[in-house]
C-alpha positions in Angstrom: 4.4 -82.9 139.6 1.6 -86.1 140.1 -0.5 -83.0 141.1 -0.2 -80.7 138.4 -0.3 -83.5 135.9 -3.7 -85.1 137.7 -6.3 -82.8 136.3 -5.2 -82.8 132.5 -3.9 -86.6 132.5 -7.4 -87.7 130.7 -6.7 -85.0 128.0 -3.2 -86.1 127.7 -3.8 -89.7 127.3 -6.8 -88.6 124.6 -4.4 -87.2 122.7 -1.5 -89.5 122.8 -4.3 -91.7 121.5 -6.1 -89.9 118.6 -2.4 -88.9 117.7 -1.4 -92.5 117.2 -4.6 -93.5 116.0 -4.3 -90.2 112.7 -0.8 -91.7 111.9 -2.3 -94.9 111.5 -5.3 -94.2 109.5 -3.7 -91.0 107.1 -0.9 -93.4 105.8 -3.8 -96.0 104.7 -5.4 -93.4 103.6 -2.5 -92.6 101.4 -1.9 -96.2 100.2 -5.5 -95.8 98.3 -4.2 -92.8 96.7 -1.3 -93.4 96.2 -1.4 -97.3 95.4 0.4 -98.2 92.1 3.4 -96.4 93.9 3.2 -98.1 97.0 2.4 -101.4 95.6 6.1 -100.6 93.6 7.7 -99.6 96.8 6.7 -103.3 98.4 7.7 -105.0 95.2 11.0 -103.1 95.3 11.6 -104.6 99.0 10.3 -107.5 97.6 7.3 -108.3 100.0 5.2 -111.3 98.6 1.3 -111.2 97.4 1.7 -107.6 97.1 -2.0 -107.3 95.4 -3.4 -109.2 98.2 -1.2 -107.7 101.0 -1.2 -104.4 100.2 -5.2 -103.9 100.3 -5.6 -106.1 103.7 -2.6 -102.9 104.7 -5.2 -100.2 103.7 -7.9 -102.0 105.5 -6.3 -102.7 108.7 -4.6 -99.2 109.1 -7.7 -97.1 108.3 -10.2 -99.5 110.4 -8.1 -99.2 113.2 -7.0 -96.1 113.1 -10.5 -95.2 113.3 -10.5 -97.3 116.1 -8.0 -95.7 117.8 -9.2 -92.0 117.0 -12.6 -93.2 118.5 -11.1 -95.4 121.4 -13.0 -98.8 120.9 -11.2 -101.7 121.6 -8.0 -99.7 122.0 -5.8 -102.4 124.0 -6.7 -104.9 121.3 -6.0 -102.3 118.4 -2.8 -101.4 119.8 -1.4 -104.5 120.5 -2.6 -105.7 116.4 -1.0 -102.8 115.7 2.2 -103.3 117.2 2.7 -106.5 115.8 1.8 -105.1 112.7 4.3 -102.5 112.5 7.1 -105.0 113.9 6.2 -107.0 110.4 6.2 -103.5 107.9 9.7 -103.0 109.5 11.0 -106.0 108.8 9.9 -106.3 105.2 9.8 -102.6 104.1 12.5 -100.9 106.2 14.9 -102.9 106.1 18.0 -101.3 106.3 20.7 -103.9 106.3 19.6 -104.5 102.8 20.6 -101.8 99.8 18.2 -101.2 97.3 18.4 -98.7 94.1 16.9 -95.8 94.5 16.4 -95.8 98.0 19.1 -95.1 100.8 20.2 -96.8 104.0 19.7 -93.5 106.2 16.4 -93.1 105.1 15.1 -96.7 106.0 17.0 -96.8 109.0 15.0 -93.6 110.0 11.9 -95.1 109.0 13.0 -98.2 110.9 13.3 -96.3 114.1 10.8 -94.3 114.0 8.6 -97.0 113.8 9.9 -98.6 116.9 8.8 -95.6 118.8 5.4 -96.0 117.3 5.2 -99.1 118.2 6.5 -98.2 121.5 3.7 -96.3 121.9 1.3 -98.6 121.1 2.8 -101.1 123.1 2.6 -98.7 125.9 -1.6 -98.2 124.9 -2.1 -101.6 124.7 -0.6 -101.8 128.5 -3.1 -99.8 129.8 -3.0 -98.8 133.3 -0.7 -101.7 134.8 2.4 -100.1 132.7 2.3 -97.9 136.2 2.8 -100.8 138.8 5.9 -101.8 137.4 7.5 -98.2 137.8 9.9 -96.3 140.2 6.7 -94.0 140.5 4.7 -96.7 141.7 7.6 -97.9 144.1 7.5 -94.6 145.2 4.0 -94.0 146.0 3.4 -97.2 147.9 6.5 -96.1 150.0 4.7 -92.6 151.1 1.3 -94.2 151.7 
């Protein structure tokens, strides 16, 4: 398998990149557009200094997302971006808390799916070393 994987790993970890990096940046994106509404949606939830919060959102998630897509400082990014999404979970999808005209299911999807992002940026910001600690790795030394 580490043979057929070998030549197209660059491409793979490229894309795994500029994939995380568009679902950063098109969301902030989005905030500009759609900002009176997602300023409501934060009130809703009721995240503090909304007006000041909400553009320091847009800025961070379309700088580094651009970032990302580009692949400068991508450990850094990552790891800001981790910690960043830990935060938006805890405040926006909160889904021990009921709020009108939003349901549980849907921010307990948003929830999780964020944990996988973040997951994945976790895993970018590991770089390389996330192999040493890995049954491959165990593996590997063992045939050498």
């Amino acid at each position: 398998m580490e043979r057929m994987i070998q030549p197209v790993q660059p491409l793979i970890g490229i894309t795994g990149r500029v994939l995380l990096g568009l679902y950063i940046l098109i969301p902030g994106i989005s905030k500009i557009t759609g900002f009176d509404d997602t300023a409501a949606y934060m009130l809703t939830h009721g995240v503090p200094l909304v007006s000041l919060l909400l553009p320091i959102t847009i800025v961070l998630q379309i700088g580094s997302g651009v970032a990302l897509v580009a692949g400068w400082q991508t450990r850094a990014i990552a790891l800001m971006l981790a910690g960043m999404i830990l935060v938006i979970n805890v405040f926006m999808h909160d889904f021990w808390n009921v709020y009108e005209g939003l349901t549980q299911q849907h921010e307990t999807q948003n929830f999780i799916k964020n944990l996988a992002i973040m997951a994945g940026l976790l895993t970018l910001a590991a770089g390389p070393g996330i192999q040493s600690l890995s049954l491959d790795a165990r593996a590997n030394a063992s045939n050498d």
